[in-house]
C-alpha positions as CSV (number, residue, x, y, z in Angstrom):
1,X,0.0,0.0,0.0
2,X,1.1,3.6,-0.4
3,X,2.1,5.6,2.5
4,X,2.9,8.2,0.9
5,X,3.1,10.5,-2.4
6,X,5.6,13.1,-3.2
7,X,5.1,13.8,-6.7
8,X,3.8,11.7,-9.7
9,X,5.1,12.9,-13.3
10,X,4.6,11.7,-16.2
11,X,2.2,11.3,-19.6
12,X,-1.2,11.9,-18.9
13,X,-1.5,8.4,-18.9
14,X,0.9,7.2,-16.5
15,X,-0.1,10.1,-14.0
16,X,-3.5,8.9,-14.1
17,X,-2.8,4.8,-13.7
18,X,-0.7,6.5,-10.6
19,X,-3.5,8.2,-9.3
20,X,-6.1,5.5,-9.2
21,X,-3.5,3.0,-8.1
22,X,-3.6,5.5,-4.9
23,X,-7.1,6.1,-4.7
24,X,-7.7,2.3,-4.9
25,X,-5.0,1.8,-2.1
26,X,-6.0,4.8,0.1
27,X,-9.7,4.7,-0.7
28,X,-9.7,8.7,-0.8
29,X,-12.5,11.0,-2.5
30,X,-10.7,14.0,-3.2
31,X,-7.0,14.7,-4.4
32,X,-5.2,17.9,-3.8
33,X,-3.0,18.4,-6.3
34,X,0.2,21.2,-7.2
35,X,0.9,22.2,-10.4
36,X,3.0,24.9,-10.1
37,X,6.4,24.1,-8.3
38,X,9.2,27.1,-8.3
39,X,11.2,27.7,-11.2
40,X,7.9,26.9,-13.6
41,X,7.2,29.5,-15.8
42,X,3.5,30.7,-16.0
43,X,2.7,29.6,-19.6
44,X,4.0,26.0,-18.5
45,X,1.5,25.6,-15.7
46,X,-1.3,26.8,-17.7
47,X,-0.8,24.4,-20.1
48,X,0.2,21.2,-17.7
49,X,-3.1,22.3,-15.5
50,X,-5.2,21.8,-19.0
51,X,-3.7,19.0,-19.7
52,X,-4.5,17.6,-16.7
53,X,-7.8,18.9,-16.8
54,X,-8.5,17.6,-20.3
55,X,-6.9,14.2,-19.9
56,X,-6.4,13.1,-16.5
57,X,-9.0,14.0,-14.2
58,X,-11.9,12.7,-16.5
59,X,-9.6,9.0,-15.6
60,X,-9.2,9.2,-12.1
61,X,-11.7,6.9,-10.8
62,X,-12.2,8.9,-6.9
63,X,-13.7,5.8,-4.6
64,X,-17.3,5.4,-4.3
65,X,-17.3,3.7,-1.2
66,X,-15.6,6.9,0.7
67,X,-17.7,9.5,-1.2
68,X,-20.6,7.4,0.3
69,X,-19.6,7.6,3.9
């Protein structure tokens, strides 16, 4: 099981896989998530937050069971 995630990077594709392989192990409903880390420039996390807007959040599969509780 995950304990603990520092940072996940990658395709869109990997990043999400990674993402429901720690939703499945942590059985959590919501995700915080940084896209902006120092050094970025502005243009560059624009784009990576649509990115992951566009093609990683709609895969994330948030668990069921603790959106229930």
């Amino acid at each position: 099981m995950l304990k603990r995630i520092n940072y996940i990077v990658g395709s869109p594709a990997t990043v999400a896989a990674q993402l429901n392989e720690y939703v499945a192990a942590t059985q959590v409903d919501r995700l915080g998530i940084k896209i902006h880390l120092p050094g970025l420039a502005n243009e560059h996390v624009r784009q990576t937050m649509k990115l992951f807007a566009q093609e990683v959040a709609p895969k994330v599969q948030l668990s069921k069971q603790a959106q229930a509780a």
